[in-house]
C-alpha positions in Angstrom: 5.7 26.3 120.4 3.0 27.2 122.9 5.4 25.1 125.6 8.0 27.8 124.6 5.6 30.7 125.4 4.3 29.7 128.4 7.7 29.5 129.4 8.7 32.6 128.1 5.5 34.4 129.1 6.4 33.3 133.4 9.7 34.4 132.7 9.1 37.9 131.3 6.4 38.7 133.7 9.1 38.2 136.8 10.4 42.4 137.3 14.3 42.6 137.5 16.9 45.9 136.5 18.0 44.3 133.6 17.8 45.2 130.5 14.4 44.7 129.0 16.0 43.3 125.5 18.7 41.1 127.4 15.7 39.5 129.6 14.1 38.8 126.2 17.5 37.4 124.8 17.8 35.1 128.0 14.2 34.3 128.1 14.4 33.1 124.6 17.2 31.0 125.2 16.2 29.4 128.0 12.5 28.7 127.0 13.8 27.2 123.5 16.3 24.9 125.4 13.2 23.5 128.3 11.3 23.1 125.0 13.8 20.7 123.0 14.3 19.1 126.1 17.1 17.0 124.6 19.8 17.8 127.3 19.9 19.4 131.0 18.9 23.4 130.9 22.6 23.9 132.3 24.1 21.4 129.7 21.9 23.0 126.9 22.9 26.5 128.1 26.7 25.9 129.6 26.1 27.4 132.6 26.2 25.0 136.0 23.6 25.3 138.2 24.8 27.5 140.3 25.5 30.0 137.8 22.2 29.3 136.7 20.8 30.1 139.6 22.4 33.6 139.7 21.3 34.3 135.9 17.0 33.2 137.0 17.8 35.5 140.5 19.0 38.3 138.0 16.6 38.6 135.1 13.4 36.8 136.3 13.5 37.1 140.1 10.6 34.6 141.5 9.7 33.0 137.9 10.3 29.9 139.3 11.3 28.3 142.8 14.5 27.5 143.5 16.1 24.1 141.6 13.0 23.9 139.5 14.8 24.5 136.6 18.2 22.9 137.8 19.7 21.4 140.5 22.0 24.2 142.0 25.7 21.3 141.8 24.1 20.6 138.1 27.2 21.1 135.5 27.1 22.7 132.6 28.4 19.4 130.4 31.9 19.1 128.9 33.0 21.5 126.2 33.2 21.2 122.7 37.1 21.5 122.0 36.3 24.9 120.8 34.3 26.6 123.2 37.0 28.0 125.7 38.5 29.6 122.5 34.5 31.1 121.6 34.1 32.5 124.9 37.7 34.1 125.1 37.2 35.6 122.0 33.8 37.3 123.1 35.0 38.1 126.1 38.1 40.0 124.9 35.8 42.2 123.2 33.2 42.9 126.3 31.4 45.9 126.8 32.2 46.3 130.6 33.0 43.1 132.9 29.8 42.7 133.8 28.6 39.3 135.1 26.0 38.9 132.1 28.9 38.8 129.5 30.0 36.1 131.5 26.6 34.2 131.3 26.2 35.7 127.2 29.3 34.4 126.1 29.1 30.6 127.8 25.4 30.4 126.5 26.4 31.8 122.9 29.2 29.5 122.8 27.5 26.9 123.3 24.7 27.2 121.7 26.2 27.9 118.9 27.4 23.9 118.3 24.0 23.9 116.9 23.6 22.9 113.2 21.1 26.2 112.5 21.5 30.0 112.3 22.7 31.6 115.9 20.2 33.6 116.2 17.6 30.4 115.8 19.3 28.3 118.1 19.2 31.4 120.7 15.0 31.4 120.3 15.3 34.6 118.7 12.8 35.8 116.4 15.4 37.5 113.6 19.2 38.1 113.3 19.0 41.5 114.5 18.6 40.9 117.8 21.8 38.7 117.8 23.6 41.7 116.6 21.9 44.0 118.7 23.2 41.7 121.5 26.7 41.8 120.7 27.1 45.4 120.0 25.9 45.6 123.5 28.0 43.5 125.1 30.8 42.5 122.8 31.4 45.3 121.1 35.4 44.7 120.3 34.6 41.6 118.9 30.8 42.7 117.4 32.7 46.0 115.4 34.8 44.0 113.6 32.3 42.0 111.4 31.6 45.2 109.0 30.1 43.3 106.3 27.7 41.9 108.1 29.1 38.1 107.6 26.7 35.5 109.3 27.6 35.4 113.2 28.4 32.1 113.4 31.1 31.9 110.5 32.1 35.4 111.7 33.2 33.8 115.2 34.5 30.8 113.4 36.4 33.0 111.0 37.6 35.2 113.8 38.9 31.9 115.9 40.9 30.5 113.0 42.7 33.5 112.1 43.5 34.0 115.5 45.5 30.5 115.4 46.5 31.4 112.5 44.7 28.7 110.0 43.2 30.1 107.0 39.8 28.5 106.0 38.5 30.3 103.6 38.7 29.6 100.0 39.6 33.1 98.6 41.9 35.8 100.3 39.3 38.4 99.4 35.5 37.8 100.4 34.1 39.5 97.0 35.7 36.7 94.8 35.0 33.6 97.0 32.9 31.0 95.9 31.2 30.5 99.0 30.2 34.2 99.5 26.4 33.3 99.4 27.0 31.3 102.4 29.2 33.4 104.9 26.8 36.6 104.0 23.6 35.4 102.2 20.2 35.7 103.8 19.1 34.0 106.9 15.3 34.0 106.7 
């Protein structure tokens, strides 16, 4: 935890024009990946290094030299069979084409291969900064989960219906058996 901080902490301190809660989003992210230190920071994040590169130049100009982090010809790691179809989905409902929706969507979608809450494996501190976070920049996509259902099974939700294939267990959420799970507490 206090690895995560310090990380965290160099990050935040760098100035940059963007958006104060996105730089703590990204921070987050990043800090929790260089903590679990399980996989590459581009693999962990699915971004290559070169995008990489561009995100650290963007949010946290100077935090830390260049390649420190990740060699710039790094690659992001292969892609679960459904991530193309995660980031497509969040990008058809994007705020405004700008390059951090890019970077958002590749990091969300893969991070989200994670066996915990979104928000958790993003470093966040509580689900309402997820949300905040995709009202912001996915906001066609964001609107549409109206009962609040967790993020994760939202997206998953959204994905399958898309192709068609129908998970769930009950046509109508109130009578499911698994309602405690798809919109039950996250704490």
């Amino acid at each position: 935890m206090t690895r995560t901080r310090g990380i965290y902490g160099r990050l935040m301190v760098a100035r940059s024009d963007l958006h104060e809660p996105d730089r703590h989003v990204l921070a987050s992210v990043i800090s929790l990946s260089l903590a679990e230190g399980g996989s590459p920071l581009p693999e962990a994040l699915g971004l290559d290094g070169a995008v990489l590169a561009r995100l650290l130049d963007a949010a946290f100009p100077g935090a830390f030299a260049p390649g420190e982090l990740a060699a710039a010809d790094a690659g992001a790691g292969d892609d679960a069979i459904e991530e193309p179809d995660y980031r497509a989905l969040l990008l058809a409902g994007r705020a405004s084409g700008v390059e951090i929706e890019e970077w958002l969507a590749r990091i969300v979608a893969r991070r989200s291969l994670r066996p915990e809450h979104l928000w958790i494996s993003l470093g966040l501190r509580h689900r309402q900064e997820l949300s905040d976070m995709l009202h912001r920049h996915f906001p066609g996509v964001a609107g549409r989960n109206v009962r609040h259902m967790r993020w994760k099974k939202f997206f998953y939700r959204e994905m399958c219906q898309a192709e068609g294939v129908y998970v769930c267990k009950s046509p109508v959420c109130d009578v499911c058996p698994d309602f405690a799970h798809c919109y039950g507490n996250e704490d």
